[in-house]
C-alpha positions in Angstrom: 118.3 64.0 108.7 117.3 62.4 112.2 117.4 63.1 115.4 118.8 60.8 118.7 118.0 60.8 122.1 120.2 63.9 123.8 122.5 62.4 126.2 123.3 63.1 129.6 126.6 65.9 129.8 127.5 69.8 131.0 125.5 71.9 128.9 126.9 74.2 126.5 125.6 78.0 124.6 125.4 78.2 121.3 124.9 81.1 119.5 123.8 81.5 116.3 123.4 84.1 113.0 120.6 84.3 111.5 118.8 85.7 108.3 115.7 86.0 107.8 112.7 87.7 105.8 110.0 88.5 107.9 107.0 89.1 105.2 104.9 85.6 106.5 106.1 86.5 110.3 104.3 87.5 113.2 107.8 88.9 114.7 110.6 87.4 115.9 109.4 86.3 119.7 107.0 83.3 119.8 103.2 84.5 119.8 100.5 82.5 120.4 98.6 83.8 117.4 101.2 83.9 114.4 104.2 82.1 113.5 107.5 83.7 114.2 111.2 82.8 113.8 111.8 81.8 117.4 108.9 79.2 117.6 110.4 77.8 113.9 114.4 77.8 115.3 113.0 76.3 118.2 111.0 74.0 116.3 114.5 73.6 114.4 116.4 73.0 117.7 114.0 70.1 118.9 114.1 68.2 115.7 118.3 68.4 115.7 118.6 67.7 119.0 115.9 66.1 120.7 115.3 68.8 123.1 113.3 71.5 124.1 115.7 74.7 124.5 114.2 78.0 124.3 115.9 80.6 122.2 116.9 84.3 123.3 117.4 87.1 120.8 119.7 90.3 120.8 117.2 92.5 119.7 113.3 92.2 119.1 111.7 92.5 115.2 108.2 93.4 114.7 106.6 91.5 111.8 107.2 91.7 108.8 110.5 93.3 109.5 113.5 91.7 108.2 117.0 90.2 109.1 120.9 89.4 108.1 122.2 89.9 111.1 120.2 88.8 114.0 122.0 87.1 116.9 120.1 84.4 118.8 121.2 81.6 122.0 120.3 78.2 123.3 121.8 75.7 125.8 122.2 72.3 124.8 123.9 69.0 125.8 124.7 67.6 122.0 128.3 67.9 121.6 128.3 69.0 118.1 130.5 71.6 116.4 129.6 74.5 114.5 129.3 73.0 110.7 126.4 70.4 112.4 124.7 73.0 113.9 124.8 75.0 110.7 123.7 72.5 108.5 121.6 70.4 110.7 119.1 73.5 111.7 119.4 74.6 107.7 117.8 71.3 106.9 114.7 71.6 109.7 114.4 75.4 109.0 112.0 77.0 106.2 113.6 78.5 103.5 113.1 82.2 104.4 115.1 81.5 107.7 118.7 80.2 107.8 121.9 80.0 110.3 124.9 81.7 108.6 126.8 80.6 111.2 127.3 79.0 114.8 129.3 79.7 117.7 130.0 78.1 121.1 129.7 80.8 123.6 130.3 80.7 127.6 127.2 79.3 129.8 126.9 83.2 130.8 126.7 84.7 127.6 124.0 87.0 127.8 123.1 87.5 124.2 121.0 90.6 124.4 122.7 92.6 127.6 126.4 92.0 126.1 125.5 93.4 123.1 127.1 96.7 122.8 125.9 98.2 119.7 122.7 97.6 116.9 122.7 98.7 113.3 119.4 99.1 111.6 118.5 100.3 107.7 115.7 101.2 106.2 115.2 101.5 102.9 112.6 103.5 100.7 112.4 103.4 97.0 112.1 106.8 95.7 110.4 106.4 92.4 107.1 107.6 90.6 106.2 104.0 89.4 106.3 101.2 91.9 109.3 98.1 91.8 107.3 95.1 92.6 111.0 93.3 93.3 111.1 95.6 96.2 107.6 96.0 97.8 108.6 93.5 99.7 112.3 95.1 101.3 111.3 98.8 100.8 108.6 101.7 101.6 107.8 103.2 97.9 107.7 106.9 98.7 106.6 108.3 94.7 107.3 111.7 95.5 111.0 113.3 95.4 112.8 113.3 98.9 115.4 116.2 99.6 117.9 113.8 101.1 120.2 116.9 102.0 117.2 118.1 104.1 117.2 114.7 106.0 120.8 114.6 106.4 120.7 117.8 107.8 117.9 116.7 110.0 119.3 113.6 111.0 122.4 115.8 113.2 120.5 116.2 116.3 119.8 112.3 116.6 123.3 111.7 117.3 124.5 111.5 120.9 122.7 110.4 124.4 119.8 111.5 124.2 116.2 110.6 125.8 114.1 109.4 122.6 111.1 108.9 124.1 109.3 111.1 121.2 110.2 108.0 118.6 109.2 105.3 120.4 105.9 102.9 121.1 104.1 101.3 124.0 106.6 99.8 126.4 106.2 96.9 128.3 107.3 98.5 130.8 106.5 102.1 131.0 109.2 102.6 133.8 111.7 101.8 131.2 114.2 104.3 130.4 113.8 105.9 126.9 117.8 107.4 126.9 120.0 105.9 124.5 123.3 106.7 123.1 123.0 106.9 118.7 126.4 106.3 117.6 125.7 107.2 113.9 122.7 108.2 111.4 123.7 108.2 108.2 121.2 108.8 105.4 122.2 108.8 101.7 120.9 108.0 98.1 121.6 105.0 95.8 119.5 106.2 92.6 115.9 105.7 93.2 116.6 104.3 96.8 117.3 105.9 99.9 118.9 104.6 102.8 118.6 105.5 106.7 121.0 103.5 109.0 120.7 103.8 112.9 123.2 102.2 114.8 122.7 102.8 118.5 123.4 100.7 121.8 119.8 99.8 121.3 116.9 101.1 120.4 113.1 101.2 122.0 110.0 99.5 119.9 109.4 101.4 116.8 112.1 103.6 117.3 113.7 103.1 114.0 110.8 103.3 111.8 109.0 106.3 113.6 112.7 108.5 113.4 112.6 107.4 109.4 108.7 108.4 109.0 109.5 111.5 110.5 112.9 111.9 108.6 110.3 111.4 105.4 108.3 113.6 106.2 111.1 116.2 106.3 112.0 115.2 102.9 108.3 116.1 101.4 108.9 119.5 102.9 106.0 119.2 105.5 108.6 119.3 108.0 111.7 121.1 109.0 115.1 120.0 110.3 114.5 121.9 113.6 110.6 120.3 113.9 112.7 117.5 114.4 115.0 118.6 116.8 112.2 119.9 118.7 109.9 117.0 118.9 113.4 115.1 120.1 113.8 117.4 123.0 110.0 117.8 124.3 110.2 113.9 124.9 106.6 113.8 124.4 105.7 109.9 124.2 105.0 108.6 120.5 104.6 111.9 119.5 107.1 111.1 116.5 106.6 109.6 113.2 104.1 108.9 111.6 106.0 105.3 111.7 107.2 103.8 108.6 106.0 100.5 107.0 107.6 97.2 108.6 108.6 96.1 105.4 111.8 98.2 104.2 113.6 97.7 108.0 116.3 95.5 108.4 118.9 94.6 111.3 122.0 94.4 109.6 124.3 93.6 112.5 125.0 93.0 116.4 128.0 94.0 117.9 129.8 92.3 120.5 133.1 92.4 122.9 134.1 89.3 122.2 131.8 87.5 119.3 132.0 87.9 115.6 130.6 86.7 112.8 132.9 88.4 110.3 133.5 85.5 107.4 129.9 85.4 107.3 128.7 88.9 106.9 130.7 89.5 104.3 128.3 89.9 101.4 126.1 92.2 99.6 127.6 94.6 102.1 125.7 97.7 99.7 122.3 95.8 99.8 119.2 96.6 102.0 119.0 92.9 103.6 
């Protein structure tokens, strides 16, 4: 597949689901130091198109954290529709990166501020003996976890509340740390266990320091109300310790008026 000169027109948004696992990643923004999945679906974008568009993303992945539900945006002049963009960035990307599906979107469309909600799960294999099928998708925790315990635990993150005690270095320290946790459901599949956040958004970390904690309330080294009251002292990065990168996954982005729904339809019971 080749590329042509882009010709002159009105520019349109396209956005775009993507899957991804993160293992050889540096993250999902472009770094100058590691590869990451905007500086490959930009890399993508340029070899479909012929031009240089830069890509925004609704929500930010460290590396080695994974994707199935990531929602990214780029203006461009080619006039093509969704199936081209599909198959045409399938064919530039590597194969642990794809587009599930494409969208054309108004010039406006802010793909990170008009998001309204984010889901996140984590996933930890609970088993004495390690899977080396998952050490790659989940934390392998060998000692039994009292998932009532964390689900009891796991009440007081619900609601608006200032989180400040789960989260990492900001990039802007003024930033607020309030957020509104719609649901935190945690919940055992045999040997795995799942933790799913879905929030408005979330701060760096937040997800995987709030499950390292939630673990640690599972061993028994903490309690339920340690929990609650390491939420309300809003001591900065005071949570956690934070769990590995490699069992988190964002599952899905939510949005007013965008949906992906014919192609998020699978493996609906799977981490990622």
């Amino acid at each position: 597949m080749t590329s042509q000169q882009p010709v002159e027109g009105n520019r349109t948004r396209i956005a775009l689901l993507l899957e991804y696992d993160g293992s050889r990643y540096g993250g999902s923004q472009i770094q100058k130091n590691a590869p990451t999945i905007q500086g490959n679906l930009e890399g993508a974008i340029k070899r479909l198109t012929g031009e240089t568009a830069r890509a925004a993303f609704a929500g930010r992945t460290d590396a080695g954290v994974h994707a199935r539900g990531q929602v990214a945006s780029f203006l461009t002049r080619r006039p093509f529709d969704a199936t081209v963009f599909v198959d045409g960035l399938n064919y530039w990307l590597p194969d642990d990166i794809a587009v599930r599906g494409a969208r054309e979107v108004a010039l406006d469309f802010d793909v990170r501020r008009r998001a309204r909600r984010r889901l996140y799960r984590y996933l930890v294999y609970n088993g004495r003996a390690p899977s080396p099928l998952l050490r790659r998708r989940a934390w392998h925790v060998k000692q039994p976890l009292d998932v009532p315990a964390m689900q009891h635990a796991v009440a007081c993150l619900v609601g608006r509340h200032d989180f400040a005690a789960f989260a990492g270095s900001l990039e802007r320290p003024e930033t607020t740390t309030v957020r509104t946790m719609h649901r935190f459901d945690v919940r055992r599949l045999g040997r795995l266990v799942s933790f799913e956040a879905e929030a408005d958004a979330f701060l760096p970390h937040q997800v995987r320091r709030t499950t390292g904690a939630l673990v640690e309330v599972g061993l028994g080294r903490q309690t339920p109300q340690s929990l609650e009251a390491l939420l309300r002292a809003g001591k900065p990065a005071t949570g956690g310790p934070a769990a590995p990168p490699q069992g988190l996954c964002l599952v899905r982005v939510t949005y007013p008026d965008l949906d992906f729904d014919e192609e998020t339809d699978t493996y609906e019971d799977l981490h990622c």
